[in-house]
Residue, then its C-alpha position, 0 to 999 in steps of 0.5 A: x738345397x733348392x726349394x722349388x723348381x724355379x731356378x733364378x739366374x743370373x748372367x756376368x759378362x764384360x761381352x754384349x754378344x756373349x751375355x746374349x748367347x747365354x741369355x737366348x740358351x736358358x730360353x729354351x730351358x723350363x724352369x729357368x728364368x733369367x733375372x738380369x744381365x750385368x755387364x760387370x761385377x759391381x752392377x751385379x752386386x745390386x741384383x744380388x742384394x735385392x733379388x733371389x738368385x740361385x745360380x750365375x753364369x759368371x765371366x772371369x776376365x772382366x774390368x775393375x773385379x775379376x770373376x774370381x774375386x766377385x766370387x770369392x766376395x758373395x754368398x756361399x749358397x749362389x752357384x756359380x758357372x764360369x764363363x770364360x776364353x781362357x783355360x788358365x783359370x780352371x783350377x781356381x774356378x773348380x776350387x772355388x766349388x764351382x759347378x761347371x766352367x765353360x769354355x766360349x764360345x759356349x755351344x747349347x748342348x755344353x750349357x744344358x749339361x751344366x745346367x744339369x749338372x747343377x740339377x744333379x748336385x743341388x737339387x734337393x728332389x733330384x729334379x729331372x734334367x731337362x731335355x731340349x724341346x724344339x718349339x719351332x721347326x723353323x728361323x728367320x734371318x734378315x737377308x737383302x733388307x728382308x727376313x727370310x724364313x728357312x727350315x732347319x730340316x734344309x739346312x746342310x751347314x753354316x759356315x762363319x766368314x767373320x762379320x757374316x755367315x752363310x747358311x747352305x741349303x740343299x738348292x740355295x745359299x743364304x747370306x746374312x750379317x750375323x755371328x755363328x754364336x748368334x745363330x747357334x743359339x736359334x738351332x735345336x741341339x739335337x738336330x745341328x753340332x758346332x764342329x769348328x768356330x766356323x761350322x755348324x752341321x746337320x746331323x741328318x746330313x753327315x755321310x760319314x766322319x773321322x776325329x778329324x773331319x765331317x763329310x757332309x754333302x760331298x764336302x769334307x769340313x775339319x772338327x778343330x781341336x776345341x770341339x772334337x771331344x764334345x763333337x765326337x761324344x755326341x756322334x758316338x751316341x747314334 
């Protein structure tokens, strides 16, 4: 059971971008604090023997140790969260006791409910779940050799074009060489939803929906499968 409100995590993915997707999340969480990023098992087994670490956000299909093997070969008292592509592992993850397993790519809405779910489970003063305060109401994206600031009340949607991603405005249409994961994380949750792996909206500019599609702004854009449950539980609450 914890001690003490500091929750000390540690972060396994083969995956740069996926290590950095998580990273830029539990930023935005009090009481969270990242101890190291490992880019795979036997480089997290040094943290383990010489750091305090309550919880991992841990992949599972990685070179050389699988999650499920690294998991199964460390201390009982550390957490787990999986990180995965796949859905084939579940069940073995979950038998594992594992708090939670999340599907990538990983929105901050999902991981801030695991986070809480591990709040819930282990924490010996039923510490308070965390809420997602917004510090900043604004971003800055690089664009045409220059960083551009834009506020997210003027964002309409984003839309992912593989290795690029343009961000709608109201008046304007902003281009820059980024991922839609990347620039996710740099949204607050509770004004932006992760509808498709190539959308994100604004929720103040939704005009309507169905469990297939989102108009917004005079333009329809479909929710994938992926996402519909989360999508659409979050847009029954209002």
């Amino acid at each position: 059971m914890l001690q003490n409100k500091n929750i000390s995590c540690l972060i396994i993915d083969d995956e740069l971008i996926a290590r950095e997707v998580i990273e830029t999340h539990l930023k935005k969480m009090p009481d969270i604090k990242t101890i190291a990023s490992c880019g795979n098992a036997i480089e997290a087994f040094s943290y383990i023997r010489n750091n305090h670490i309550d919880l991992i956000f841990l992949d599972i299909n990685m070179p050389e140790i699988s999650g499920i093997s690294f998991a199964k070969s460390i201390n009982k008292d550390i957490k787990i969260i999986f990180t995965t592509a796949y859905r084939d592992y579940a069940v073995e993850g979950f038998e594992l006791q594992a708090v939670d397993y999340l599907l990538k790519p990983i929105s901050f809405n999902r991981l801030l409910k695991a986070i809480n779910n591990y709040f819930e489970i282990y924490s010996e003063a039923k510490h308070e779940t965390i809420q997602n305060v917004d510090s900043n109401d604004f971003m800055f994206v690089r664009s045409d050799r220059r960083m551009i600031k834009i506020d997210f009340e003027a964002i309409i949607f984003i839309e992912s074009y593989s290795d690029y991603i343009k961000i709608h405005l109201a008046d304007n249409t902003i281009v820059t060489r980024e991922t839609i994961s990347a620039i996710e994380a740099k949204l607050p949750a509770k004004k932006f939803i992760r509808i498709h792996r190539s959308y994100i909206i604004s929720i103040n500019n939704i005009v309507s929906f169905t469990n297939e599609e989102i108009v917004i702004n005079n333009k329809s854009l479909p929710i994938s499968r992926s996402y519909k449950k989360e999508v659409l539980q979050i847009l029954e609450r209002f």
